[in-house]
C-alpha positions in Angstrom: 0.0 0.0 0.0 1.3 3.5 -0.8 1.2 5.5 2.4 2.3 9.6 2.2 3.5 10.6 6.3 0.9 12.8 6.5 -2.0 13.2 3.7 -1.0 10.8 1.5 0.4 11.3 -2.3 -1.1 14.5 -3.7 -2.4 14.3 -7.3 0.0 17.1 -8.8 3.7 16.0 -9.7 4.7 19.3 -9.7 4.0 19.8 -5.6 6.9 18.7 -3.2 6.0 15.7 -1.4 8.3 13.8 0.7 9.3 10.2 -0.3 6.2 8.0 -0.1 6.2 4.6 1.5 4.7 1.3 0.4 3.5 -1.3 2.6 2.7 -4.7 2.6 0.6 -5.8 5.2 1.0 -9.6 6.3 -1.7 -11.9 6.1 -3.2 -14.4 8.4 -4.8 -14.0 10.0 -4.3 -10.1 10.8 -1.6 -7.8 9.0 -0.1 -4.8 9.8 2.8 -2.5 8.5 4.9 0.2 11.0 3.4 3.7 11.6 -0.1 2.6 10.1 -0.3 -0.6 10.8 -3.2 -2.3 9.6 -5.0 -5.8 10.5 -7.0 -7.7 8.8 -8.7 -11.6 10.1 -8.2 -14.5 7.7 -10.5 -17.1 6.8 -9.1 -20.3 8.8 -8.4 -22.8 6.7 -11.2 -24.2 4.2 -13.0 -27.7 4.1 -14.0 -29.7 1.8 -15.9 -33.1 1.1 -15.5 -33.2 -2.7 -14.2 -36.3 -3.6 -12.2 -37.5 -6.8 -13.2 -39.9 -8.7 -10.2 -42.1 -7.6 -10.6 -42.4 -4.1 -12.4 -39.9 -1.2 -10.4 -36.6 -0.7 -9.2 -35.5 2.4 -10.2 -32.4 4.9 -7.9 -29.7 4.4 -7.9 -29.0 7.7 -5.3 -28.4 10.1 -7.1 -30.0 13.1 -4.5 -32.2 14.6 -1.6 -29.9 14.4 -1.2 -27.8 18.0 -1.1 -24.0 17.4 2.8 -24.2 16.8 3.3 -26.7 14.4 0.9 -25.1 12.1 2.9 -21.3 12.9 5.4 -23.2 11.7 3.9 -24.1 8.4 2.3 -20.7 8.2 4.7 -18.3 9.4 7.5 -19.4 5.5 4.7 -19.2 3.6 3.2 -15.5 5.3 7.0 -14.3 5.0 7.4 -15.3 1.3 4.0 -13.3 0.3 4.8 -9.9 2.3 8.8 -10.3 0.5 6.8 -10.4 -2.9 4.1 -7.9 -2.2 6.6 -5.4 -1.1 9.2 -6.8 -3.8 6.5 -6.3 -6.6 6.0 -2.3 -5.3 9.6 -1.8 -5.5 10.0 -3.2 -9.0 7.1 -1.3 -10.3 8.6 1.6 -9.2 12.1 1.2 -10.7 9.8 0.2 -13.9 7.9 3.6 -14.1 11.0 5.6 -13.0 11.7 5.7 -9.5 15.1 4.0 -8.2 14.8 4.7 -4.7 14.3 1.2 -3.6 17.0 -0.1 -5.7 19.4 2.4 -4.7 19.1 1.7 -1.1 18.9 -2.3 -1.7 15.1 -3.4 -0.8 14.7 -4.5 -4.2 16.1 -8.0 -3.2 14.6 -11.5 -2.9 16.2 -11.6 0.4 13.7 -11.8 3.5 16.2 -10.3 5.6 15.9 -6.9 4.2 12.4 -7.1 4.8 12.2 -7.9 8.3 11.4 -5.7 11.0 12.0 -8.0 14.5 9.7 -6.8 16.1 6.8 -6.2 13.6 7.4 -9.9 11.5 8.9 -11.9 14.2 8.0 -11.2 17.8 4.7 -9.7 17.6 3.0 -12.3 15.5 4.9 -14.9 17.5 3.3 -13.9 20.5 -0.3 -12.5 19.4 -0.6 -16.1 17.1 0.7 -18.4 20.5 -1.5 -16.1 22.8 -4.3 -15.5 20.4 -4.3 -17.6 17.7 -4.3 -14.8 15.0 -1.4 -13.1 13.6 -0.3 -9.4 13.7 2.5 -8.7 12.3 3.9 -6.3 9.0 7.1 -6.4 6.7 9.6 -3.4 6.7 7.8 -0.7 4.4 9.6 -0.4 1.1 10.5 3.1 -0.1 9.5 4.9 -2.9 9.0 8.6 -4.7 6.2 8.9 -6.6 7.7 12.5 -8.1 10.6 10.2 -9.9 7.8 8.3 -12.0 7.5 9.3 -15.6 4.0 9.6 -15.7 2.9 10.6 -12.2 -0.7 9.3 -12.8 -0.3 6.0 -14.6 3.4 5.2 -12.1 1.0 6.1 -8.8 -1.5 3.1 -10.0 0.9 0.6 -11.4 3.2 1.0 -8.3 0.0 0.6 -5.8 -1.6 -2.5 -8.0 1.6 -4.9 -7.8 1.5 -5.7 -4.6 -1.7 -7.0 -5.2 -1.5 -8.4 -8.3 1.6 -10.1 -7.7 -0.5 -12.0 -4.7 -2.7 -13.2 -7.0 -0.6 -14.6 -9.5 1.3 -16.4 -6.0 -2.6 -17.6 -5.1 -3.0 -19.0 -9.1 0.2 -20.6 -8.8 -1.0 -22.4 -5.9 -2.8 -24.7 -7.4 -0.7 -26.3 -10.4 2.3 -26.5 -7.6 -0.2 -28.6 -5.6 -0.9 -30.9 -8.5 2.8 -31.3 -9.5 3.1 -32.1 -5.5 0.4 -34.5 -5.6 2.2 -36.6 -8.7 5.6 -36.5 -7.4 4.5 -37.4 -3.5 1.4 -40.1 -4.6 4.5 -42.2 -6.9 7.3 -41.9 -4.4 5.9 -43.5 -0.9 8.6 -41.9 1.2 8.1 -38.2 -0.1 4.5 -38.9 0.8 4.5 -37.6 4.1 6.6 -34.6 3.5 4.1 -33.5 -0.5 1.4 -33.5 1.6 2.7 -30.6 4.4 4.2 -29.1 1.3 0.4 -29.3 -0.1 -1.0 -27.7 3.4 1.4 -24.7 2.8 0.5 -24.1 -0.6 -3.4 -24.1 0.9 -2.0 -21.7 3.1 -0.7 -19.6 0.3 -3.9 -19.5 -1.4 -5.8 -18.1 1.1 -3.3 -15.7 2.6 -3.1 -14.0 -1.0 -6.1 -13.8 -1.9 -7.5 -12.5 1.4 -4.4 -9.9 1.0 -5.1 -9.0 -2.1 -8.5 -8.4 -1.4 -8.1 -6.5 2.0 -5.5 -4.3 -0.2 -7.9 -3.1 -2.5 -10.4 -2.0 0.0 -10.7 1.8 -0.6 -9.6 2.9 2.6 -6.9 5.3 2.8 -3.7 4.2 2.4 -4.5 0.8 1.3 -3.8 -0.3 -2.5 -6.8 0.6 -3.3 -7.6 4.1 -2.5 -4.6 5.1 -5.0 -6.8 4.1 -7.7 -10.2 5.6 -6.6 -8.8 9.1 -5.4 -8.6 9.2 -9.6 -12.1 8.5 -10.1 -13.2 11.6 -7.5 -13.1 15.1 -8.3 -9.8 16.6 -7.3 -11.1 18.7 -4.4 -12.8 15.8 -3.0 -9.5 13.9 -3.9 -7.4 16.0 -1.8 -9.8 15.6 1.4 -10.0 11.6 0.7 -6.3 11.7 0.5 -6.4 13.1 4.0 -8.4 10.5 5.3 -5.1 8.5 5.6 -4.3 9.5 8.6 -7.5 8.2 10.2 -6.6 5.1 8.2 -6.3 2.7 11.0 -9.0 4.2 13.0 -11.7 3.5 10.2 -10.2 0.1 9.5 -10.9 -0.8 13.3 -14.6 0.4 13.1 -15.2 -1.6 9.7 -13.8 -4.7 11.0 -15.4 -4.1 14.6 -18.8 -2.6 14.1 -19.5 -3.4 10.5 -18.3 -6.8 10.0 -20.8 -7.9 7.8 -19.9 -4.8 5.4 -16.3 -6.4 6.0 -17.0 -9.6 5.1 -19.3 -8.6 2.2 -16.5 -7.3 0.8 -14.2 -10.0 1.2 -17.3 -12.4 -0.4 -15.4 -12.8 -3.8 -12.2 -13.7 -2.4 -14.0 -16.4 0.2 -15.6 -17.6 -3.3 -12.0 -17.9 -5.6 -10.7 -19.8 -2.4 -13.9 -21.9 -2.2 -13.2 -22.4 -6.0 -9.4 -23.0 -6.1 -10.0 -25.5 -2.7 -12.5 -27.4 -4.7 -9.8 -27.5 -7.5 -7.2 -29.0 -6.0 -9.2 -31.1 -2.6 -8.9 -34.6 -5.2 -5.2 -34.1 -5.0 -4.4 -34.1 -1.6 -2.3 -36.6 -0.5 -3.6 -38.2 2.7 -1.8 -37.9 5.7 -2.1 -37.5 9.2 -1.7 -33.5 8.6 -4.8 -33.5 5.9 -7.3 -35.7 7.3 
């Protein structure tokens, strides 16, 4: 998400505007980023009874694993998807212009440059353990939306890649889990370990998609408020903009006094996962993890 310190990115290149900073909030259950952090719940993990026409398919469930064994399984896969989302911002920017995250070396692969101890390690260590829900947030990745060629079009692009890069993870998902499901059904000892892989890659379905949905929300300074403060007049623009300071605040109420707004909102995503589980449910192997 593309947050401006104060109001948020104004519409006219030509205005001074200090460096702007994306964030990618981590999923699952709750995600947050630094100054603004921002949490958002997760669907727990989907069922299923659809069956192939082979044999029964299993629950994807992760019933009989205790609260750290599946952190463990969760906590490689939430890592990987904020290292893309805020990888995917950085590259867009460098794309339409703007070097800043290259220059000062978060454009990287490397999940070390995108840690912040406290905010991805020991706060969703404890809230998960304590709670069973995670807060936590990646180190926000730097940009400058006045080095973008096109102010306009480098403003949307940069916002959108988080997101769509999560989507594409979410799609990829499912064609991993089949090539899993080959390789660990043919080979009886890599059985055990395909079918956790196959659990994670649930994981990584619905993390995405749920963060690429709560991304969009138009809610200053998520992802998606940098593409409706285009569609608004510019006065009301400018006040929207504004809004991002209240960010959190507004977040808070949605999720705690307007949940079924919330969760209408999040209906489509709930129905690709419910579409993507039904997908891949035939190809689970069976193990003690999956059933």
């Amino acid at each position: 998400m593309a947050v401006s310190p104060e109001s948020g990115r104004v519409l006219d290149p030509t205005v001074p505007e200090p460096p702007t900073v994306l964030r990618a909030c981590a999923p699952n259950l709750v995600c947050g980023a630094a100054k603004d952090q921002t949490h958002v719940p997760v669907p727990p993990a989907l069922t299923s009874t659809s069956a192939s026409p082979r044999r029964n398919a299993p629950h994807l469930t992760s019933a009989n694993l205790n609260q750290v064994q599946t952190f463990i399984l969760i906590a490689p896969v939430l890592l990987f998807s904020m290292v893309a989302h805020e990888y995917a911002h950085g590259y867009a920017a460098l794309r339409n212009g703007d070097p800043t995250a290259y220059q000062l070396g978060r454009l990287t692969w490397n999940p070390a440059k995108h840690i912040d101890p406290f905010m991805t390690i020991i706060l969703p260590a404890i809230s998960f353990l304590l709670g069973g829900v995670i807060f936590g947030g990646a180190k926000p990745v730097p940009v400058n939306p006045r080095n973008y060629r096109n102010f306009k079009r480098g403003d949307i692009i940069v916002s959108l890649a988080g997101v769509t890069t999560n989507f594409v993870i979410a799609l990829l998902c499912v064609p991993l889990i089949l090539l899993v499901y080959f390789i660990g059904s043919r080979v009886a000892p890599l059985a055990g370990p395909a079918s956790i892989f196959q659990l994670m890659l649930i994981y990584g379905i619905q993390i995405n998609i749920v963060l690429a949905a709560f991304n969009l929300i138009p809610i200053p300074p998520l992802d998606g408020s940098h593409v409706m403060k285009y569609l608004l007049p510019p006065a009301w623009s400018l006040s929207y903009q504004r809004l991002s300071r209240y960010g959190l605040i507004i977040l808070f109420a949605l999720i705690s006094f307007a949940r079924p707004v919330f969760y209408l909102w999040l209906k489509p995503a709930l129905a690709l996962i419910a579409g993507l589980n039904a997908v891949v449910v035939p190809f689970i192997i069976p193990s003690q993890w999956t059933t």
